[in-house]
Every structure is written in C-alpha cells, then in structure tokens.
C-alpha positions as CSV (number, residue, x, y, z in Angstrom):
1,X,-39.3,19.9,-7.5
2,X,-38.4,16.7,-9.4
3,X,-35.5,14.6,-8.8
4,X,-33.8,15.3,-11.7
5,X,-33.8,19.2,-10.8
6,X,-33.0,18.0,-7.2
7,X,-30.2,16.1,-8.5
8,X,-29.1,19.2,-11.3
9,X,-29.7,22.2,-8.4
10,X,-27.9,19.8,-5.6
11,X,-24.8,19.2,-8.4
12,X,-24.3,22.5,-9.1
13,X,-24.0,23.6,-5.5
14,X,-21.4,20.3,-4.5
15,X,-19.4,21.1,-7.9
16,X,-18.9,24.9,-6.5
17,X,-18.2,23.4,-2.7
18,X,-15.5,21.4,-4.5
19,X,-13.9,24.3,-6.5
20,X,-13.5,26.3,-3.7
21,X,-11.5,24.2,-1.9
22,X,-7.5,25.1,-2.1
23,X,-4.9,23.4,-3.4
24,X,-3.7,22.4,0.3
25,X,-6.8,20.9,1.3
26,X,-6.8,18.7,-2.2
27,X,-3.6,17.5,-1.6
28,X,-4.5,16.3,2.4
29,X,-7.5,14.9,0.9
30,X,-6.1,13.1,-1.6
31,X,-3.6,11.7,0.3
32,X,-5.7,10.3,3.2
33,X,-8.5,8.8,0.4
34,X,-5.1,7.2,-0.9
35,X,-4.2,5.6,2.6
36,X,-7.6,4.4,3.4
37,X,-8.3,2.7,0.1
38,X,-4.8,0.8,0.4
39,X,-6.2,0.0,4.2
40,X,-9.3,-1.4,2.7
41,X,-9.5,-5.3,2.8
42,X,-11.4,-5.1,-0.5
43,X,-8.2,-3.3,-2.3
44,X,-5.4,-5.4,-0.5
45,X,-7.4,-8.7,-1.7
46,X,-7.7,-7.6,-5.2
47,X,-6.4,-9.1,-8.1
48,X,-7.7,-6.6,-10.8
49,X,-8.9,-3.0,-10.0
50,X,-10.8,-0.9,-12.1
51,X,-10.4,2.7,-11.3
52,X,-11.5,6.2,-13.0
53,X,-8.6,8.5,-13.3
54,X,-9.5,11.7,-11.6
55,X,-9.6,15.2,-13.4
56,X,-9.5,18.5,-12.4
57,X,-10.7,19.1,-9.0
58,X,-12.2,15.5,-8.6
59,X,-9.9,12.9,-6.2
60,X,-6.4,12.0,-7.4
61,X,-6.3,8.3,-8.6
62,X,-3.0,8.2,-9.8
63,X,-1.1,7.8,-6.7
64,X,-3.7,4.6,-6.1
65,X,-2.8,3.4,-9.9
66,X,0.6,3.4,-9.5
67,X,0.3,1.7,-6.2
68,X,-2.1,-1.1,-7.4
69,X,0.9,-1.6,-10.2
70,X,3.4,-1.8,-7.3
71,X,1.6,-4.6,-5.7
72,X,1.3,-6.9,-8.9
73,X,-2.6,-5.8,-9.4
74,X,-4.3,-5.5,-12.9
75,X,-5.3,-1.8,-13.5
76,X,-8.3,-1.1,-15.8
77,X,-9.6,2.0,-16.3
78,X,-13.0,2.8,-18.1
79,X,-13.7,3.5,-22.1
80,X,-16.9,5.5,-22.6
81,X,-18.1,3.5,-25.7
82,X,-21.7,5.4,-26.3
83,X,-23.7,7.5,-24.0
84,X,-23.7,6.1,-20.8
85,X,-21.6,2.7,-21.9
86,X,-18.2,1.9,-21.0
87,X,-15.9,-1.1,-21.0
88,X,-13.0,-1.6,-19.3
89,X,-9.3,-1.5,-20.7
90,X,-6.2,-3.0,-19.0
91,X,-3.2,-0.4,-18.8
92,X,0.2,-1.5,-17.6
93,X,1.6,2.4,-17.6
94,X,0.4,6.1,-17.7
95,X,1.8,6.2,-21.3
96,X,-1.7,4.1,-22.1
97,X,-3.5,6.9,-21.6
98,X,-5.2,9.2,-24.2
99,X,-7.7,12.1,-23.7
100,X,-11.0,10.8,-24.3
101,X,-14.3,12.0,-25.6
102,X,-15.0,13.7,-22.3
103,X,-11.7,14.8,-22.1
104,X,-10.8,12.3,-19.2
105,X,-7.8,10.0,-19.8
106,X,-9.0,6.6,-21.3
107,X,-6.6,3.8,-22.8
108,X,-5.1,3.9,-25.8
109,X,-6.5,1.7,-28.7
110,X,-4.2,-1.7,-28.2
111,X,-5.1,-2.2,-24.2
112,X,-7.0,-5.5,-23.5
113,X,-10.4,-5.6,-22.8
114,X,-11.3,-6.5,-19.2
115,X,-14.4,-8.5,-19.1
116,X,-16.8,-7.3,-15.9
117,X,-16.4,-10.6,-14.0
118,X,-12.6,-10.2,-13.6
119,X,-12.7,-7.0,-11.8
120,X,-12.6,-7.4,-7.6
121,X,-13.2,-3.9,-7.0
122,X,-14.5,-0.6,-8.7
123,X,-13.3,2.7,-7.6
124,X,-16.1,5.0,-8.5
125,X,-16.0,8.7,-8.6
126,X,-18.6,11.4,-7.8
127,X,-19.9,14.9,-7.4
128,X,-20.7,14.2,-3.9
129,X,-22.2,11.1,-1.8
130,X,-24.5,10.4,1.4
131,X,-22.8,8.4,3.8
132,X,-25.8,5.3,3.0
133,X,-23.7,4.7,-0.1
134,X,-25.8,6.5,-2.7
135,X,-24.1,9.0,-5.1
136,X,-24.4,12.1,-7.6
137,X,-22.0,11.6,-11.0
138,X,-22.3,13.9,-13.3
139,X,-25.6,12.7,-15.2
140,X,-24.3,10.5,-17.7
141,X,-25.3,7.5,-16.1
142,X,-22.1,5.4,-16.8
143,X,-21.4,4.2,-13.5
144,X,-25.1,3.1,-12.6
145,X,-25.4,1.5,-15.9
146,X,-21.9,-0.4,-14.3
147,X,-22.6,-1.1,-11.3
148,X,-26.0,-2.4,-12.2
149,X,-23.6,-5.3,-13.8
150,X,-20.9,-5.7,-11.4
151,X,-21.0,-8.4,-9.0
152,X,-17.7,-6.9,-7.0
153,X,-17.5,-4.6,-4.3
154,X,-17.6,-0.8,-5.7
155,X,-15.8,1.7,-3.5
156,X,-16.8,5.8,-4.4
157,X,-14.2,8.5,-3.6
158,X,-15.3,11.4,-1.9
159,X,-14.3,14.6,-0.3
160,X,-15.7,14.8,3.0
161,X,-17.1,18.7,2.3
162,X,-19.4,16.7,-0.5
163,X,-21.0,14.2,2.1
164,X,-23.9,14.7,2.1
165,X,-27.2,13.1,4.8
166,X,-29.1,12.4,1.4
167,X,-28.5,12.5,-2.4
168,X,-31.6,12.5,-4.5
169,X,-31.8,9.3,-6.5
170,X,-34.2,7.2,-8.6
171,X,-34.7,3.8,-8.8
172,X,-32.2,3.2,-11.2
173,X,-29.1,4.7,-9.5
174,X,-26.8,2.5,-7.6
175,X,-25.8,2.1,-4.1
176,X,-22.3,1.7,-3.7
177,X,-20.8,-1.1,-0.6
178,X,-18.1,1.3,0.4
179,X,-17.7,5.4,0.6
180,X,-13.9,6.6,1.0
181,X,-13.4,10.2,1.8
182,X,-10.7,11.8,3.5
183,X,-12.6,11.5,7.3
184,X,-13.3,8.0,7.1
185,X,-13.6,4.9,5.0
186,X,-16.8,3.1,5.7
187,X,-18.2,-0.5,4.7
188,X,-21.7,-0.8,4.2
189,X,-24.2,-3.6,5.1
190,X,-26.5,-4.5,1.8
C-alpha cells in the first residue's frame, strides 16, 4: 500500500477512535492538554502564540486562547489563504472570529497580520500523532507547508487514544518538537 492510502486508511480509523469518545472523556482531556501546555516552558516564555481553534471533536483551544490573553500574550490564529497556505492574523477577542472556508473560525478581515518570525510557539492540531513527533492532519498540508517555515518551537495537541508507535509520512511532512496529550506532555530532542 502507498503512503498516501496508509495515511487515508490510518485517518479514517483515528477520526472514528475520536468520535467515539464521550463527552466526559473530551472534557478530562481537554482540560489536562490545557494544564500541560500552560506547564510547558515554551508557552510560559512566549510572547506571541499562534494557535488553531479546535472544532468538533478535535482538542478545545479556547480555554488556552483566553489564557494566553490573560497573561499579556499575542494570540494569532491561522487564515487559510489558498490550498494548503495560511497566514497568521492577530485576534485580541473571540468576537474576531468568523467561520472560514473550511468552516473553522478564522479572523475577521481588520486583524493584523503576524509575520512568521514573531511567533514563539505553534500549537498545531491533528488526526492523531506518534509519540516521535510526527503527525496526521487532515491532508491539506497547511501545517507542513508552516512548519517547513517556522523557526519556533511547534507543540501538536493530541488525545492520547490517537497516539499512535508510527504515522505514515513522506518526506515532506513535518516533525513537530513537542506532542501534548492528555497522558503526558513530551519535548523532543531534534
């Protein structure tokens, strides 16, 4: 099998792990993801955090939002520009927030541009993740477009159900320096 069926076959099954889980064991999750990012070093150092903002069944970033805004950080979130480009936009309030093409909240027309060297950390999100740092999004390639730019440390939220011992990945796809999931926040070595 290729990797890209590898990759389709192994979203598909991690995507269904995740909808099964209940309410309850979202909300535990999300709250101990929450807790370990604001433990991390890389988060409490930051100046400017770019974040996704969770859907569905994916982590809850809001609760870390709000909390980066509580501690005088710069929030940016990501605005898909074309297929697999985005930029990032400064908000200073969940009102600067509008659905996007995707249907995930992205800023509002009016938000400042964030240029990439200004960021000092990426929280990235995924389908699921092996514990060496690699991870399955959704197939878009956003994020390893991103991260192939980004000199800060990127962080990937992850349910610990969706850890996976290996995600098929090519040799564009990103490694990530840091995996948070609700067992366990863990700091890579490059």
């Amino acid at each position: 099998m290729d990797i890209k069926k590898e990759k389709a076959v192994l979203r598909e099954k991690m995507l269904a792990v995740r909808a099964a889980m209940s309410a309850s064991a979202h909300q535990e999750a999300n709250r101990r993801i929450f807790e370990s990012v604001c433990a991390l070093e890389e988060y409490q150092r930051a100046n400017t955090v770019f974040v996704y903002v969770g859907v569905a069944d994916e982590p809850d970033t809001i609760a870390l939002i709000e909390d980066a805004w509580q501690r005088g950080k710069r929030v940016c979130v990501p605005h898909c520009v074309s297929l697999g480009v985005m930029d990032a936009y400064a908000i200073e309030d969940l009102d600067d927030l509008q659905p996007g093409k995707y249907g995930i909240p992205e800023p509002k027309e009016g938000c400042q541009l964030v240029l990439s060297h200004e960021i000092d950390l990426t929280i990235v999100p995924c389908v699921c993740c092996s514990k060496d740092g690699y991870r399955l999004g959704y197939g878009g390639g956003f994020y390893d477009r991103w991260l192939a730019e980004q000199k800060a440390p990127a962080a990937v939220l992850c349910y610990a159900e969706l850890l996976v011992s290996d995600v098929p990945h090519e040799p564009h796809d990103q490694k990530v320096n840091i995996v948070i999931s609700d067992a366990a926040a863990q700091t890579l070595k490059e």
